[in-house]
N, C-alpha and C positions, 0 to 999 in steps of 0.2 A: 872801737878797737880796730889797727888797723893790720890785717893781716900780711904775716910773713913772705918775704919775696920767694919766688921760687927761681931755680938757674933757669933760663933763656934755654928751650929747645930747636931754636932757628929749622923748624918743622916744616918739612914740606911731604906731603903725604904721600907721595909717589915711592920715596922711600920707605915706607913703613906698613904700605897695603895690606891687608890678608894676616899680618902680626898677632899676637896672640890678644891686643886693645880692640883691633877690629871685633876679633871673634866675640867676647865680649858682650862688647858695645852692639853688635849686629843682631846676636841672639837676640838680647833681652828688645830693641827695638821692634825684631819681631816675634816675638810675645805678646809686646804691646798691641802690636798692629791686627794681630790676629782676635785677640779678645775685646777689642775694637769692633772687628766684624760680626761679631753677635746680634748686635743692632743692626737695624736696616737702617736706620739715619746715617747720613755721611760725615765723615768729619775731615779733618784735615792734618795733614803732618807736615809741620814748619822746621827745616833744617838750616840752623842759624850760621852752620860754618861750613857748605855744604864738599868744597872739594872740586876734584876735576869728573867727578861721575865713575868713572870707569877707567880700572890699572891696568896695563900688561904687565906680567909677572914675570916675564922676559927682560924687560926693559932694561938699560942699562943701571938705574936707579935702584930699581930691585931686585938687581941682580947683585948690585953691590952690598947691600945689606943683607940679603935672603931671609928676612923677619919674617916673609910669609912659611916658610918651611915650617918653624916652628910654632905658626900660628894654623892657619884654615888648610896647610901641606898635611897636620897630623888628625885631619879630623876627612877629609876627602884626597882624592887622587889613592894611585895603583900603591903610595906605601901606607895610607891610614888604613889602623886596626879597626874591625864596626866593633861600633857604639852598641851597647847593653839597650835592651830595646825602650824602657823607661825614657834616658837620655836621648836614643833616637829621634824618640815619637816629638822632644821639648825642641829638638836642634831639627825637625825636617824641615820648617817654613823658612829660618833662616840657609840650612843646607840647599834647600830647594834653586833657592833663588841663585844661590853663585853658580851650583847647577848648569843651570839654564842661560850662564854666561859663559859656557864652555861644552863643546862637543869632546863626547868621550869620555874617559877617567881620568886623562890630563889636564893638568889646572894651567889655564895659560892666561885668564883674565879675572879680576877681582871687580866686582862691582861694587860701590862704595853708595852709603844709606840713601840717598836719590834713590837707587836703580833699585835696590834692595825694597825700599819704601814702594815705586811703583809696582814694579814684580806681586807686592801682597796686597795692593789697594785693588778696591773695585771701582767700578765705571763711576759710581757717582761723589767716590773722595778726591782729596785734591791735596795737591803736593805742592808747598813753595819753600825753594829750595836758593837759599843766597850765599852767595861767593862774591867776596869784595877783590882777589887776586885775579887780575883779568886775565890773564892767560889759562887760571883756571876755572876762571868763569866762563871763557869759550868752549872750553873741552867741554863742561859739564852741556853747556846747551847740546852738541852735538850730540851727548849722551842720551839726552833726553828723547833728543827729536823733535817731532813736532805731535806727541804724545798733549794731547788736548788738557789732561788733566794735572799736569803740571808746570811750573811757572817760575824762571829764573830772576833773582834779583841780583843788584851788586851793591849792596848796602854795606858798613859798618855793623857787623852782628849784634853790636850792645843797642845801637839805632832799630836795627831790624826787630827785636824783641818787643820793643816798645811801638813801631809800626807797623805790625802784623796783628797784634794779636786787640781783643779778642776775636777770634775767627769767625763769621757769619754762622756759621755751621753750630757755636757755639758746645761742639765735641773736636778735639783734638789734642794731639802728638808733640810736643815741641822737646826736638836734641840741641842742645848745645853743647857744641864739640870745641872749644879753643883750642887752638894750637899751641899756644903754652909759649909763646914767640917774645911775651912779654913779662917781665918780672913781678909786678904786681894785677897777674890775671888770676891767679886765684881769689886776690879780692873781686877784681870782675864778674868773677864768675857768680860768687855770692850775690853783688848787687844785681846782678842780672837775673836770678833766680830771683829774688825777692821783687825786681816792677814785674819779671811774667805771671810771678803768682797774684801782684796786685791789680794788672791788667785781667787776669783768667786765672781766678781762684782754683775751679773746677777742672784746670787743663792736665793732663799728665805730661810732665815734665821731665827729660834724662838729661840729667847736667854731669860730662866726666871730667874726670881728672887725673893726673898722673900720680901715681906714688914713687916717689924716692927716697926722702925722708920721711917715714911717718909721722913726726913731730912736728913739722911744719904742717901738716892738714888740720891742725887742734884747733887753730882761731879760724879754718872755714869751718869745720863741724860749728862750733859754739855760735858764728855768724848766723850759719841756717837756719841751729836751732831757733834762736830769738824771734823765725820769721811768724813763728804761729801756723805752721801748716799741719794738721790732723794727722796726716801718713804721711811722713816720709822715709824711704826705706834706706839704706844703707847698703851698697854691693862693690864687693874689693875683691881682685884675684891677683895674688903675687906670685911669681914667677920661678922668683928664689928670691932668699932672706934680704932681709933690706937693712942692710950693712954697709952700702956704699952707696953713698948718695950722689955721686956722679954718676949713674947707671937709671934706667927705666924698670924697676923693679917689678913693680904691676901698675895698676890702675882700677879708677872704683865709679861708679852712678850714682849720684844719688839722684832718686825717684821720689817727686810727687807726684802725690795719687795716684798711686801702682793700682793696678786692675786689683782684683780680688784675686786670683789665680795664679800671680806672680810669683807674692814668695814661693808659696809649695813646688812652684815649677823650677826654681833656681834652688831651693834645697836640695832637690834633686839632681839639679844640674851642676853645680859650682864645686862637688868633691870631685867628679868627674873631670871635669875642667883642670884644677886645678894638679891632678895627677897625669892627665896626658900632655898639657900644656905646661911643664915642668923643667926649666933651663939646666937642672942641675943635676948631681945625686942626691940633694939635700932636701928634693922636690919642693910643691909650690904650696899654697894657704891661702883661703879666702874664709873671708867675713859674710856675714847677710843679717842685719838687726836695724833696729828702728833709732830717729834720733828725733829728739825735743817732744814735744808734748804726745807726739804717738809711742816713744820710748816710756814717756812718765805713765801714759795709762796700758800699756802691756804690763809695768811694773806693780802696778795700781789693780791690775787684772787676777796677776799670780799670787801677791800677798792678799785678795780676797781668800783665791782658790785655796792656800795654805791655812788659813784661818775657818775655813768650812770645815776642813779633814780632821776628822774623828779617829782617835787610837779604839779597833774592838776589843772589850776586853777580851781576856784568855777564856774566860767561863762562856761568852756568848756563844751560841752555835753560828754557822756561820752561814751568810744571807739576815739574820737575826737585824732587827730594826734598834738601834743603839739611842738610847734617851740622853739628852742635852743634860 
């Protein structure tokens, strides 16, 4: 089957930094990143579409769009309301980190998943981080520095997938972020997802994607499913209603092998999100559910649980042990 084209976003990320896809996209990476560190083993975070590293939020570019306002502007800086301490405590390692790219309470710089990724890595992980756009592959190196544990490439991303992985470390991270620049990259995005999971069955994986029209994501869901992967998670946040499909409505991950910890941390998270991250008066909606064969046995799971449960009768007292 061969999936639907999506419009051409002619993306370049400087416009779009700190946006409500970042936010996002950054939290749940570092989620990942963080329940990663549990183990003492090192592992590795592979960023397939890595960016120029690091935004001014000044810049002409993003001054012109102002998408970070409404994205990483409503959750830090002197106008964000605080976070309910729940959602705090999920959002501090990502918070932390842009933080730490800004003196004071004003946001003047945006670190993009590099900077974000090393900020939460320890000495002994390693970050390879590729940009095939040279101009932003220069930025990103200067970004980095000469930070020991991470490693610039300029590869073709769908190449890079297949040439990186499986990582020595045999634990790791792999984003892939497309730009969306080509029409039929949501099929990309699929085949791509399917040789890193055949390459690293075991790796966790964030593969995003834009929503515009929801109806065109039907044949990547159905792609993925086919892949045979155990868990893969499903996570959407929409903006405002997705009634026009010339607009960036939301955007969604899908996650394999989401840590253990994940959902509950994004249940928590993504009503929150989606109310302060809200374009409209119509406010915003997100999803969080399983798709292909971890969808089939959660379903497989409840229709057990419902076939256990017993009606008490009316006479029984009650604690009273009920006979099959």
């Amino acid at each position: 089957m061969r999936l639907a084209p999506v419009s051409a976003m002619n993306y370049r990320h400087a416009y779009h930094a700190g946006n409500f896809a970042d936010v996002l996209k950054h939290a749940v990476l570092a989620l990942v990143i963080e329940h990663m560190k549990r183990k003492e083993a090192p592992f590795r975070v592979i960023d397939t579409h890595a960016g120029a590293g690091r935004y001014a939020l000044a810049s002409p570019e993003a001054s012109k769009t102002g998408e970070w306002l409404g994205g990483i502007g409503r959750l830090l800086g002197p106008d964000a309301r605080p976070l309910a301490a729940p959602v705090a405590t999920h959002l501090q390692p990502f918070l932390d980190a842009v933080r730490a790219e800004n003196a004071g309470r004003a946001l003047r710089a945006y670190p993009g998943s590099p900077l974000i990724a090393l900020r939460l890595m320890r000495e002994q992980d390693v970050l390879i981080a590729n940009e095939l756009h040279p101009e932003d592959a220069a930025s990103l190196r200067r970004a980095v520095g000469r930070d020991r544990r991470a490693k610039v490439l300029e590869l073709d991303a769908w190449t890079a997938v297949k040439a990186v992985l499986p990582p020595k470390e045999r634990r790791g991270v792999i984003l892939i972020d497309p730009p969306f620049e080509d029409a039929r990259e949501l099929e990309q995005l699929a085949r791509g997802l399917a040789d890193g999971l055949e390459r690293f069955a075991t790796g966790v994986f964030l593969a995003w994607y834009p929503i515009k029209d929801p109806e065109r994501l039907s044949p990547l869901f159905a792609a993925v499913a086919r892949l045979g992967c155990p868990k893969l998670l499903r996570v959407e946040l929409l903006i405002q209603p997705a009634d026009d499909a010339g607009r960036l409505n939301g955007c969604g991950l899908l996650v394999a092998n989401p840590p253990y910890t994940l959902e509950g941390a994004l249940a928590a998270l993504l009503p929150e999100l989606a109310r302060r991250l809200a374009a409209g008066a119509r406010g915003g909606q997100h999803r969080l559910d399983w798709i292909g064969a971890a969808a089939a046995s959660a379903d497989k799971a409840a229709s057990t649980t419902k076939r256990r449960v017993r009606m008490r009768p009316k006479s029984a007292p009650r604690g009273a042990r009920v006979g099959r």
